[in-house]
C-alpha positions in Angstrom: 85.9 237.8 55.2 83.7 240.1 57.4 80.5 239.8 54.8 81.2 236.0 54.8 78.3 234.0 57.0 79.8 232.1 59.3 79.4 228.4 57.7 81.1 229.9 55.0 84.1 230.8 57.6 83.8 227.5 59.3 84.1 225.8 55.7 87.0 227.8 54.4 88.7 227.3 58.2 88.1 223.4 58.1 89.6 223.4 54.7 92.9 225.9 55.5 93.4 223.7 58.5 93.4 220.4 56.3 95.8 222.1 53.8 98.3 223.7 56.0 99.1 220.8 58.2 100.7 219.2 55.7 103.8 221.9 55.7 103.1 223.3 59.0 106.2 222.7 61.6 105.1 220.8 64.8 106.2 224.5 66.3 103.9 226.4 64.4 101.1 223.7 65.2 101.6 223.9 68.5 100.5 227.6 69.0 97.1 227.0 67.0 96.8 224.4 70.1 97.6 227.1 72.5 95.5 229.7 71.2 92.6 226.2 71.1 93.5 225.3 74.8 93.0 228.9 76.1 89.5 229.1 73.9 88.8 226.4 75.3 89.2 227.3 78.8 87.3 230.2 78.0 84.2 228.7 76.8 84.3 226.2 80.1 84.4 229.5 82.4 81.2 231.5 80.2 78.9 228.3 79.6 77.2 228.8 83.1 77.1 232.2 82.7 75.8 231.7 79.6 73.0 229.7 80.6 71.9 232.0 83.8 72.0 235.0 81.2 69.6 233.6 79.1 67.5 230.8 80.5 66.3 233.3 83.4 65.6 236.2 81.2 63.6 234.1 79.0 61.8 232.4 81.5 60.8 235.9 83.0 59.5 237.0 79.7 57.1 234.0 79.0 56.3 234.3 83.0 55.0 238.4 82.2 52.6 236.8 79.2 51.3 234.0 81.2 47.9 232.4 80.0 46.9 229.4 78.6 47.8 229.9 74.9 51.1 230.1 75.9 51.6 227.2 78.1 49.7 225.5 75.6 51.9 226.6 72.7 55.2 226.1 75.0 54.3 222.9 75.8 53.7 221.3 72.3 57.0 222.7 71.3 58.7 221.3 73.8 57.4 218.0 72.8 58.0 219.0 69.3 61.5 219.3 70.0 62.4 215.9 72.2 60.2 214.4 69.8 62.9 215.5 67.4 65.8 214.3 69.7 64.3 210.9 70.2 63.3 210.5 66.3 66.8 211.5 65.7 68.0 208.9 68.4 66.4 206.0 67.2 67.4 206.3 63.9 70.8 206.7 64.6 70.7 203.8 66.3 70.0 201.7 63.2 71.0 203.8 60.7 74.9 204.6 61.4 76.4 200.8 61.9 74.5 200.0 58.2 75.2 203.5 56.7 78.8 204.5 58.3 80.3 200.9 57.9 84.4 201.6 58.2 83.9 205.6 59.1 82.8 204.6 62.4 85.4 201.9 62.7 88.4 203.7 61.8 87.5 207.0 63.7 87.1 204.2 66.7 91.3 203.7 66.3 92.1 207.3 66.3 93.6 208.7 69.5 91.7 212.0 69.6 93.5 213.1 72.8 96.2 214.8 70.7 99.7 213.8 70.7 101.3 217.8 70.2 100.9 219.7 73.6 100.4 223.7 74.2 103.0 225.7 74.8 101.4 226.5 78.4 98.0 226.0 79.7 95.9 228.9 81.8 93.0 227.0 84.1 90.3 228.9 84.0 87.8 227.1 86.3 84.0 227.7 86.0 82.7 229.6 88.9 79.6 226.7 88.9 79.3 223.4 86.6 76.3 223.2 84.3 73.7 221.4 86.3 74.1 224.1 89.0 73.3 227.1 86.8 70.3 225.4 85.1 68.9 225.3 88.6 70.2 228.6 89.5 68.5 230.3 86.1 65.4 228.5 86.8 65.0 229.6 90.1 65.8 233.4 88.9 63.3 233.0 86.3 60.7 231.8 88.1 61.1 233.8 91.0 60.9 237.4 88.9 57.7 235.8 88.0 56.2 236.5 90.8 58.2 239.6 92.0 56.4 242.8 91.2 59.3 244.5 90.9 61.1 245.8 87.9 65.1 246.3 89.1 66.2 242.7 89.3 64.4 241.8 86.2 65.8 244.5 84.1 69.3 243.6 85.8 68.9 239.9 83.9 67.8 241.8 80.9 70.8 243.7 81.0 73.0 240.8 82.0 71.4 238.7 79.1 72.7 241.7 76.5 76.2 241.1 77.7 76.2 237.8 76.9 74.7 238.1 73.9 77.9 241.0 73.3 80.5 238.0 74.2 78.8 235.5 71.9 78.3 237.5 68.8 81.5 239.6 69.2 83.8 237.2 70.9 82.7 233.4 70.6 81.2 233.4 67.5 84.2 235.5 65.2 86.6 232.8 67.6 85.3 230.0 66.1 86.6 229.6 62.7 90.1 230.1 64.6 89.3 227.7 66.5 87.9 225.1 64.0 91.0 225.8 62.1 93.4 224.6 65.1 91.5 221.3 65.7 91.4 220.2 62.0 95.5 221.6 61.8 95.8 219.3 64.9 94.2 216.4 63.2 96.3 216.9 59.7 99.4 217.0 61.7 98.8 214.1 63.7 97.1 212.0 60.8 93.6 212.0 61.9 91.7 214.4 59.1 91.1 211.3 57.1 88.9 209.2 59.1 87.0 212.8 60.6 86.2 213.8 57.4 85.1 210.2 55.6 82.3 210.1 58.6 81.5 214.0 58.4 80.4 213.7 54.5 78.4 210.9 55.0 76.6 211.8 58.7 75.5 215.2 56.5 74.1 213.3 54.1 72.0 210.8 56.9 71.3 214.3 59.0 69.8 215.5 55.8 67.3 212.8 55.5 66.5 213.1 58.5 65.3 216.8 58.6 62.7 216.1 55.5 61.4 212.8 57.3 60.6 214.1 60.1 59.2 217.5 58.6 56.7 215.5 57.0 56.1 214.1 59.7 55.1 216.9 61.9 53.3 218.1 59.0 50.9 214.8 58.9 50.1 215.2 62.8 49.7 219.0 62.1 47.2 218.1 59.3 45.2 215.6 61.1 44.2 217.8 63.9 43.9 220.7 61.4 42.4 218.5 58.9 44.5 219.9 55.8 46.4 218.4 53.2 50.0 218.3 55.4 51.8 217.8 52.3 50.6 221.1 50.5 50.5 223.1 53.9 54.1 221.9 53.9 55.3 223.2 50.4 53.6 226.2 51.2 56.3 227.1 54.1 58.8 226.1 51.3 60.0 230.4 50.8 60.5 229.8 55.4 62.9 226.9 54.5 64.9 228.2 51.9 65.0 231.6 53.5 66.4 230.0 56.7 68.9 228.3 54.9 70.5 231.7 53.9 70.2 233.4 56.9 70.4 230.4 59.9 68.4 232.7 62.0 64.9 231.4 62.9 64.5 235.3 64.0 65.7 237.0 61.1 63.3 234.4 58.7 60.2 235.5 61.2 58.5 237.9 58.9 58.3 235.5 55.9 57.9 232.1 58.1 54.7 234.4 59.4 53.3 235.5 55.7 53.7 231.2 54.8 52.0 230.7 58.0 48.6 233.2 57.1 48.6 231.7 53.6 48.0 228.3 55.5 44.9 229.5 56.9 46.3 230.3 60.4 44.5 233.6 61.7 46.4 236.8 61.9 46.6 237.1 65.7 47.4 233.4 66.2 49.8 233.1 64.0 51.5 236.9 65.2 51.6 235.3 68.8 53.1 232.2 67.4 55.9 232.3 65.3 58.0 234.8 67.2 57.5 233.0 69.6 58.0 229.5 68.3 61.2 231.4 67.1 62.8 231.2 70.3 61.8 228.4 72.1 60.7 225.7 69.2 64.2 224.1 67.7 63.4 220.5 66.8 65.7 220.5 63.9 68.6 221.9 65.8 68.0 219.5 68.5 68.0 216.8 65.8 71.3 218.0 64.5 72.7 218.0 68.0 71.9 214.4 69.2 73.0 212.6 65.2 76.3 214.5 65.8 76.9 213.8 69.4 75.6 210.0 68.7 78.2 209.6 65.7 80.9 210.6 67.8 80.0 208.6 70.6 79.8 205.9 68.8 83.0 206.1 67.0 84.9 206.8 70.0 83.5 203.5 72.0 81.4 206.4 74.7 78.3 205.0 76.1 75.1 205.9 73.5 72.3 203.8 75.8 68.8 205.3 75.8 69.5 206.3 79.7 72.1 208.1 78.9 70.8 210.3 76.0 67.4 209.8 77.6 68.0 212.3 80.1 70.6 214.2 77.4 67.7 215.1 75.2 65.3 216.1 78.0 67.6 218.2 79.5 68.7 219.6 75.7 65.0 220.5 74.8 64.9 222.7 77.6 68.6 224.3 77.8 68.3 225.0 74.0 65.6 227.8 74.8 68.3 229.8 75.5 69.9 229.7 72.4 69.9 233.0 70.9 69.2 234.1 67.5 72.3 234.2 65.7 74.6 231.4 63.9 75.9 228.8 65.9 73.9 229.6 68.6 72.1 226.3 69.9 75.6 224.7 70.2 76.9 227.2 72.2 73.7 226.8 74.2 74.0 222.9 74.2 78.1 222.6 74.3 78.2 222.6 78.3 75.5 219.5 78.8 77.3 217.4 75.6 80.3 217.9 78.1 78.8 217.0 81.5 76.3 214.3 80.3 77.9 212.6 77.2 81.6 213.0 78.2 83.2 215.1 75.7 86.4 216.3 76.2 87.4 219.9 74.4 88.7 218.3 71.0 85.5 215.9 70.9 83.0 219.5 71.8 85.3 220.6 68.7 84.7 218.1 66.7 80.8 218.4 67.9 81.2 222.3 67.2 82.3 221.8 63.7 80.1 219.3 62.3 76.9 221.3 63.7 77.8 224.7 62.0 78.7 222.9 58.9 74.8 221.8 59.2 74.0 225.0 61.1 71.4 226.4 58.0 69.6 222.7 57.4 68.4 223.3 61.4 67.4 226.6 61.5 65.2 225.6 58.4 63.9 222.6 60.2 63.0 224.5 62.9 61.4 227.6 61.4 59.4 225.4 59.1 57.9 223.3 62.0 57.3 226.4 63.4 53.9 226.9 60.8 52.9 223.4 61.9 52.6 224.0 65.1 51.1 227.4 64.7 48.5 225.3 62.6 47.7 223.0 65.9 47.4 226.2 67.9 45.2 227.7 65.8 42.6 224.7 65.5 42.7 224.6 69.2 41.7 228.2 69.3 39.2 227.8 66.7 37.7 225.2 69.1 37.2 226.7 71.8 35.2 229.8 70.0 33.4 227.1 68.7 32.1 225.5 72.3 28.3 226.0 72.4 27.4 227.8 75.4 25.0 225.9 78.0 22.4 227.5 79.8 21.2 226.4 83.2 17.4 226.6 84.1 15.9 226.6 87.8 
């Protein structure tokens, strides 16, 4: 199990949990709800932690390599990415009454709040909520910007390591366990039907989506470029289906780069680029995020109005540059504002948890391969401003 990727985990957990609660004693369910209530709690109490630890270090980072390039680059994928959330938005909008049909409904009648109870319940209270730690790692960030010194900064840096130890060695390995305990849950209580009838087809939609709107950041890429968008876009085909295996947008960096240079983007463009890109551009996991929250929303009767996922996405494209570099990790990133600003109880940010890693590798593909069309914006802009004739003044 330990050389299994982690959808492959998720997968095989989904499917155990299915199978088992149809012999499994209420008892025995019961303690896979304990063990989910006290993961649960868990997650509550690291979110803002989470967020401090990696928003602030991250900020501080991009802060040290200030300059224009880079506000330029962070700035078009930032706009890359709510683009994303938006595109993915709208669509839903039409898409999932037409394409969903009785999935939605009959979700809609399920009582997700869970008729078996844990055995005991341990509160483990965040020491902020969400909102109050994005400030609080914003301010950090920004203020070792313009503090000379080294001690603080390195302290984050430090602090940002640790949480990246709890994720990968803790939250991460927890999460097939846990996944396994909500779809027991639902088997037990006669749910897993209607979850799963709307998971197979929202795939599907999610799918679609990811190639639509690849093409279409290929098309804006190639009209300021002025390349062929649809053969720059095959090119970063080896990116995509390297990202697919690893769902790591930094593991996938050195061969997202060579597709990038065989595009025509200059060396030290596309060097500055794509690593960084890798970090803080993740239009297809924001995508994934919003078509999974919106389906659940919908089905369970929650408010899905533009003001409300408005602000959602917004918020999202920003609090998602602190997902790390590992599987599963925009979710973690994203799970605290899906429960502030959408609503989301712990079995719904389950639900939410499952779906996305069962589409975790389609993002980090979308992401790494708009990655090279962005880098192809960047480096006409460059190209430009070489390009400007200098003017002479005469007395």
């Amino acid at each position: 199990m330990k050389k299994l990727g982690l959808l492959p985990k998720v997968l095989i957990a989904i499917a155990i949990g299915i199978i088992f609660s149809f012999f499994f004693p209420d008892w025995a369910v019961r303690i896979f709800i304990t063990i989910n209530s006290l993961f649960s709690n868990f997650l509550g109490l690291i979110i803002p932690l989470l967020i401090i630890g990696l928003i602030a270090p991250g900020i501080t980072e991009l802060g040290n390599n200030a300059g224009k390039l880079l506000l330029i680059t962070a700035l078009i994928a930032y706009l890359s990415t709510i683009l994303s959330g938006f595109f993915s938005y709208f669509t839903c909008g039409w898409s999932y009454p037409l394409l969903l049909g009785e999935s939605v409904s009959s979700l809609g009648n399920v009582d997700m709040s869970g008729g078996l109870a844990p055995y005991f319940v341990i509160d483990m209270p965040p020491v902020m909520n969400v909102t109050t730690s994005l400030v609080i790692a914003f301010v950090i960030g920004l203020g070792l910007v313009a503090v000379k010194g080294d001690t603080f900064k390195n302290l984050m840096v430090d602090f940002r390591d640790l949480i990246y130890i709890v994720i990968k060695k803790v939250i991460v390995p927890l999460l097939p366990l846990f996944i396994f305990g909500i779809f027991l849950q639902m088997g037990a209580e006669g749910k897993v039907g209607a979850v799963m009838g709307m998971f197979l087809k929202i795939i599907v939609i999610i799918f679609a989506m990811h190639v639509t709107f690849l093409v279409l950041q290929y098309c804006i890429a190639g009209i300021i470029a002025r390349k062929n968008p649809f053969k720059a876009l095959i090119t970063m085909l080896p990116a995509y289906v390297t990202a697919l295996g690893t769902q790591s947008s930094a593991a996938t960096i050195p061969v997202t780069l060579a597709q990038t240079l065989k595009n025509g983007v200059k060396p030290e463009v596309a060097e500055f680029v794509i690593p960084l890109c890798a970090t803080i551009h993740l239009s297809g996991s924001i995508l994934k995020i919003v078509a999974c929250a919106y389906a659940i929303s919908l089905s369970m009767g929650m408010p899905i109005s533009l003001e409300v996922y408005g602000g959602f996405i917004l918020m999202l494209g920003i609090t998602m540059v602190a997902a790390p570099g590992v599987p599963g990790g925009a979710i973690m990133a994203a799970i605290g504002l899906i429960g502030t600003m959408l609503g989301f109880d712990s079995n719904l940010q389950g639900l939410m948890i499952a779906l996305y890693i069962a589409m975790d590798s389609f993002g980090t593909a979308g992401n790494v391969t708009g990655d090279g069309a962005i880098a192809l914006i960047i480096n006409t802009i460059k190209i430009k401003k070489k390009e400007q004739p200098i003017v002479y003044e005469h007395s």
